[in-house]
N, C-alpha and C positions, 0 to 999 in steps of 0.2 A: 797243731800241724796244719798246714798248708798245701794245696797240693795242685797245680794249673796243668792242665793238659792243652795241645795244641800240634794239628799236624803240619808236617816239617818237610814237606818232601820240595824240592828245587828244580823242576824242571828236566828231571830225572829218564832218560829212557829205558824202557825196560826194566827200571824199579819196581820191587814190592813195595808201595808205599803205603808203609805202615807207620806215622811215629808216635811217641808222645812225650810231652814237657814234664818235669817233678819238681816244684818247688816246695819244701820240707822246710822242718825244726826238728828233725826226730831223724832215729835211725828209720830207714825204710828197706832192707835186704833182702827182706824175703820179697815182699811185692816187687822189687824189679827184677828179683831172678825170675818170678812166674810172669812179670810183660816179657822178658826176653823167652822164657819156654813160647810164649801163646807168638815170640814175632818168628823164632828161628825155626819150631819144628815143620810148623806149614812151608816155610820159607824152601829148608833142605828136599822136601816132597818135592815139590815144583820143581825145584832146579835141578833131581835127580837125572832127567834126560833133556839139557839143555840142547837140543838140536837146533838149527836156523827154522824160521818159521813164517807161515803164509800166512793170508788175511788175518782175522780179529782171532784177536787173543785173550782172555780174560782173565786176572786174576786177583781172587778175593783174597783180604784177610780179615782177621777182628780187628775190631777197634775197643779193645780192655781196659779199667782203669776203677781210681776209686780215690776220695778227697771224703773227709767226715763234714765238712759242711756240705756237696750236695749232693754226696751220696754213692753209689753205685755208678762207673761210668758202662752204657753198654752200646753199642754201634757196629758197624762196619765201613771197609773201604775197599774199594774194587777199584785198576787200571783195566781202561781197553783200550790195545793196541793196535794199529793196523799195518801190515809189512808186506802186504799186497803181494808178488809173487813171491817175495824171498828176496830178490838180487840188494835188499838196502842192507838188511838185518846185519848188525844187530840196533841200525838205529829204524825207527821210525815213519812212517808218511804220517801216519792220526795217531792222536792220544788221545784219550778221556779219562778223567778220572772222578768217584763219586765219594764223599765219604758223608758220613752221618752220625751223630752221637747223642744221648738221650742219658742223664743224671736224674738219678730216681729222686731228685729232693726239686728239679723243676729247670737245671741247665739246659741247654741243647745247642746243637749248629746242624745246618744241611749245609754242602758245599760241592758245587759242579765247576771243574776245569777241562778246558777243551785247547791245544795247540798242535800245530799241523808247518808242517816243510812245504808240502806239497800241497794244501789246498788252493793256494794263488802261487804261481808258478814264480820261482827266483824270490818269494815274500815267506815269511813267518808270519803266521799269524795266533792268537792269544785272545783266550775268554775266558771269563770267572762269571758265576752266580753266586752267591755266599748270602746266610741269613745265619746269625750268633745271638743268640739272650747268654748274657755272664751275669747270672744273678751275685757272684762272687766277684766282685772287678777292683782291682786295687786303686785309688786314688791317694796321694802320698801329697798333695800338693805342689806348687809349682816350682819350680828351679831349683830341682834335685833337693842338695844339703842345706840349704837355704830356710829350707822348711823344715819345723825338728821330727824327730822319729823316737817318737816312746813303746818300745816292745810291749810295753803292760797294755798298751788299748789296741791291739793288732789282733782279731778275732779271739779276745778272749772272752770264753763259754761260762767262765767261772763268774767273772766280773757283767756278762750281759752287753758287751762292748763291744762294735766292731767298726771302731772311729776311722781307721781308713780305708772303708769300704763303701762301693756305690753298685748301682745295678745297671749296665750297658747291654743294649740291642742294638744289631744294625742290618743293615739290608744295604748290597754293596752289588752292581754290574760295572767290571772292565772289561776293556778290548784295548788290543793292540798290534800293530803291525812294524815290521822289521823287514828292511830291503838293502841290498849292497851296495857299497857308496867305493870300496874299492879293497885291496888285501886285507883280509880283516876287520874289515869296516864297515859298518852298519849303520844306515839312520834310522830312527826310531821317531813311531807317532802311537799315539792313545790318549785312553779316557779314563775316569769312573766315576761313576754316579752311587752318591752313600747317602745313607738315610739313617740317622743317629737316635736313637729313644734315650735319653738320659731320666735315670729317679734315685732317690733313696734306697738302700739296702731293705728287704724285709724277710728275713732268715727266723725262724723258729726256736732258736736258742739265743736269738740278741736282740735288745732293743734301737726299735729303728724310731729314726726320728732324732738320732743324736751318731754325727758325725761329723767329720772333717770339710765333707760333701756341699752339706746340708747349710752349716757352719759360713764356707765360702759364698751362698747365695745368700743370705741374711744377713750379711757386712757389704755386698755388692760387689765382690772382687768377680764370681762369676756374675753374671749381668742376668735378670730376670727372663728377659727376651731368648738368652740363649739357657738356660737351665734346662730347659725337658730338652735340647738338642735340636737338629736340625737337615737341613739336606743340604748338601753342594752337588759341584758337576767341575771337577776338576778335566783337566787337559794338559797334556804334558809333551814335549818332543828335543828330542835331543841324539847323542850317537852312542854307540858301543864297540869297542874293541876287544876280539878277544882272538888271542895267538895260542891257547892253549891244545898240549897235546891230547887230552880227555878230559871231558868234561865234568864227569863225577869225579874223580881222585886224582886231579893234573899230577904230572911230573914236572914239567917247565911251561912257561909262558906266564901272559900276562892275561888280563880280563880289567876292561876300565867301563863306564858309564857316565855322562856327564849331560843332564837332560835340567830341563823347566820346567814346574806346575804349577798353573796358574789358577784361579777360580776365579767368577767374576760375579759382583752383587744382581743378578740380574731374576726379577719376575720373583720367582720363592729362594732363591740364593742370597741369603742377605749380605755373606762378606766378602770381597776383596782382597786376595793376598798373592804373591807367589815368591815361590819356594827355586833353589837352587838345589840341587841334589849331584851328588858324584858319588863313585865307587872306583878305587883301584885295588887290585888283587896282581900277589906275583908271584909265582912259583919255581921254587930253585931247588935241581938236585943236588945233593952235595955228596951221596953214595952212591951209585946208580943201583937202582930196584930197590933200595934199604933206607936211606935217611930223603927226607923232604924240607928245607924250611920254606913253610908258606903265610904270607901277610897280607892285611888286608884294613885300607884306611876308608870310614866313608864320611859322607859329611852332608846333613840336610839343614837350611839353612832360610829361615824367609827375610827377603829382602827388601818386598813390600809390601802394605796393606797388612792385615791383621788376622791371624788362624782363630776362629772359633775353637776355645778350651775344648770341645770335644772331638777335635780331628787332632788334639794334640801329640794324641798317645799314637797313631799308626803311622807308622813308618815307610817311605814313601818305595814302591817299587814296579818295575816295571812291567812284573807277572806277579800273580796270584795263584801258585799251583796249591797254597793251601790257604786257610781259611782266614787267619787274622797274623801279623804283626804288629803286638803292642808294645809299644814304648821303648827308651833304652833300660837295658836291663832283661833277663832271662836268656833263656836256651839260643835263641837267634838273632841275638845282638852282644849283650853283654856278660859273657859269662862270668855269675859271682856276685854278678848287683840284683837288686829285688828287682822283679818284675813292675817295670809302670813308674822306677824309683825316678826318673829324670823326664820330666813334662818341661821342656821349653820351647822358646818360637826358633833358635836355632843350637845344635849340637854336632859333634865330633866324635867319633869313635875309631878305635883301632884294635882287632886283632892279631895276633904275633903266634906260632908254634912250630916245633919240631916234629914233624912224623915219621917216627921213627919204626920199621916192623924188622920185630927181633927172629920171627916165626914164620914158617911156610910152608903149606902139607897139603896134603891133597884128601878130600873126606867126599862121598859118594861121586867122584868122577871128576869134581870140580873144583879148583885151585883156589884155597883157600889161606889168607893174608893174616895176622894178628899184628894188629899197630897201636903202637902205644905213644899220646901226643901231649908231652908236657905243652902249657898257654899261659900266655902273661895277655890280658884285655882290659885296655882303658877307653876313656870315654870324659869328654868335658863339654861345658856348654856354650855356646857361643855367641848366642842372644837371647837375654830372659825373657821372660815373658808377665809383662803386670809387676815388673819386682817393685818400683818406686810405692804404687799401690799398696802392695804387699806390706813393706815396711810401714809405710804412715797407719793402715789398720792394723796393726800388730800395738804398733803403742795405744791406739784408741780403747783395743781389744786383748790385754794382755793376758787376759783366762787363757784365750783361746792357743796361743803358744805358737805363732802363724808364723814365724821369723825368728831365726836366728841370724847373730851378725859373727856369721864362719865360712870363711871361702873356701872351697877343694878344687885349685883349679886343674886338676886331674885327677880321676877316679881309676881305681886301678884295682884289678881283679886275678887271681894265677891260680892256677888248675892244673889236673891230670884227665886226661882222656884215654879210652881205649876203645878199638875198633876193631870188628869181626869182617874182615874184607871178603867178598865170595866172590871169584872173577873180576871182571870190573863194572858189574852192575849193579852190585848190592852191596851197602856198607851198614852195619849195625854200629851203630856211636853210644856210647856212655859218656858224659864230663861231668866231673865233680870241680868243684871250682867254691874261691871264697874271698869276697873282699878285703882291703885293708881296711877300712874303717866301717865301723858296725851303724852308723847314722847309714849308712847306703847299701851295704851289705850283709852278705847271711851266706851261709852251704847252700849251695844249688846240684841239683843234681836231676841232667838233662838225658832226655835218651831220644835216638829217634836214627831216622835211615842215610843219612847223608851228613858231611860234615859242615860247619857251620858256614865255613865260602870254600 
């Protein structure tokens, strides 16, 4: 069994931001009915006498959880908000947000978000801190299905095996600013500077030292100079569009993104690359207050110079209110494909759903939603990365099983979701979701406060 956590919250005002990731092989029911007890009953306390509200606000929740390789997840996450007289409320001037988590077998993250309306007048502005050790980090190899996938060596305890697994640290500062260019229209400038530790897996029930990881630096597909990892300092600018009527749970509009990221080999930066990124989202009523269908195409893309394998997996974006996005695949990219399953230099994704809320009732004071969101989510890639490589060491090395000759030129994933709507500042998500083909997929089952766009 398997099990990734990771917090989900989006830029959110007014959120209880609490969430967490599940990736499974196993039934897990009980445990997420007690995350959902440990996120809703704090939840409903608070929200008991939701009145408009002055200066700093603060509200804690746990941060719960639990994976049998590292253990015991235990933490917390606090929002502070600032609403200075009242007259905004219920949106914002300051936000803060702190979360922290600690796995009794040697995981952890700290993570500080900070973004504000009002600290530069007519500008947004955006900041992250983040420090992550994933002693558990999935590595599947490069260009998705390309790569084969044998279930028997995926952390099995019995065999002493955990062939596609590596150990990832990073240490990551962004900032960004956003200002009006015209109706809806924003330009956008930022940064961030990542500090990558890459090694071997070394877990107490499996032996390290034999991995897929390990494997790719001993044939030289990863390059020795870059194996333990390294730093960049990315930059990025571009615009955003967004006509939407609310921003947690739109009913209509659109949301687009269309920005540059570049790095440059400079002083301790050793590579050169940049990156294309877009985002468009679109939201259409089609019941009024009862059906939603809402989509969402993105597409990250380098178009020149060359990503170092270990910025492969994060997914490029233009806030940081939580801690990591890795790769495609999991709770906030793909739902239904493994986590970390698609590492390329360029990829395409798209999500598709219905929200549908069949239910509406009112429970301590506060209007309360129940939605339930059939999803269909694909995902293909668009420029490999190292493939030619890949294949010619695959015939050199054919133990090692580094290539297959199978194309999926779309991956394709469909799920059920359902949603605990409170007002319109709190949403409790579950999705269960499951690929078509088992080389890329597996039962995902995601939970967290906001919906995936």
């Amino acid at each position: 069994m398997h099990v990734y956590f990771a917090n989900i919250t989006k830029n959110l005002p007014t959120s209880h931001s609490f969430s967490l990731y599940l990736y499974q092989k196993g039934p897990l029911v009980k445990k997420i009915f007690i995350c959902f007890l440990f996120l809703l009953l704090p939840l409903l306390r608070s929200l008991a006498q939701d009145k408009p509200k002055t200066g700093w606000v603060f509200t804690p929740m746990p941060n719960v959880g639990y994976t049998t390789d590292t253990g015991v997840t235990l933490g917390a996450y606090s929002d502070f908000f600032y609403y200075g007289d009242g007259s905004t409320y219920p949106n914002f001037l300051h936000h803060a947000g702190f979360s922290a988590a600690y796995a009794t077998k040697g995981s952890w993250y700290a993570h500080f978000y900070f973004e504000s309306p009002a600290l530069i007048e007519d500008h947004r502005v955006n900041a992250s801190v983040t420090y992550r050790d994933a002693m558990v980090n999935n590595f599947y190899g490069f260009n998705g299905i390309a790569s084969p996938y044998d279930a028997a060596l995926d952390l099995n305890a019995e065999r002493r095996t955990a062939w596609y697994t590596n150990h990832r640290r990073f240490f990551r500062v962004s900032g960004s600013v956003m200002g009006n260019i015209g109706p809806h229209l924003d330009w956008m400038g930022g940064f961030v500077f990542r500090h990558v530790r890459m090694e071997d897996f070394s877990l107490e029930k499996y032996d390290s030292g034999h991995s897929l990881f390990t494997a790719y630096r001993d044939i030289g597909l990863i390059r020795e100079d870059e194996f333990a990892g390294g730093t960049s300092l990315e930059f990025k600018g571009g615009v955003v569009y967004d006509s939407r009527d609310v921003e947690l749970s739109p009913g209509r509009g659109m949301y687009g993104e269309l920005y540059l990221v570049g790095n440059a080999a400079l002083g301790h930066w050793k590579y050169s690359y940049a990156q294309l990124v877009a985002h468009f989202r679109n939201y259409v009523t089609l019941v009024p207050e009862r059906l939603v269908f809402a989509w969402h195409l993105g597409l990250q893309h380098q178009f020149a110079g060359e990503i170092p394998y270990y910025n492969l997996n994060e997914v490029a974006t233009i806030f940081y209110p939580y801690e990591e996005i890795c790769g495609l695949g999991s709770r906030v990219t793909v739902r239904g494909i493994r986590y970390n399953r698609v590492m390329a230099a360029g990829y395409a994704w798209g999500n598709f759903e219905f929200r549908f809320i069949p239910f509406r009732f009112r429970l301590f004071n506060q209007d309360v939603n129940l939605v339930l969101n059939p999803f269909a989510d694909l995902c293909a890639i668009t420029r490999p990365y190292r493939l030619e490589e890949q294949k010619k060491l695959s015939g050199i090395y054919p133990e090692l099983n580094l290539w297959q000759d199978r194309t999926l030129p779309v991956m394709a994933a469909f799920g059920l979701g359902g949603k605990i709507q409170i007002n319109t500042n709190f949403i409790l998500s579950l999705d269960v979701g499951r690929g078509l083909d088992p080389q890329v997929s597996d039962w995902t089952i995601g939970m967290a406060t906001t919906y995936v766009f």
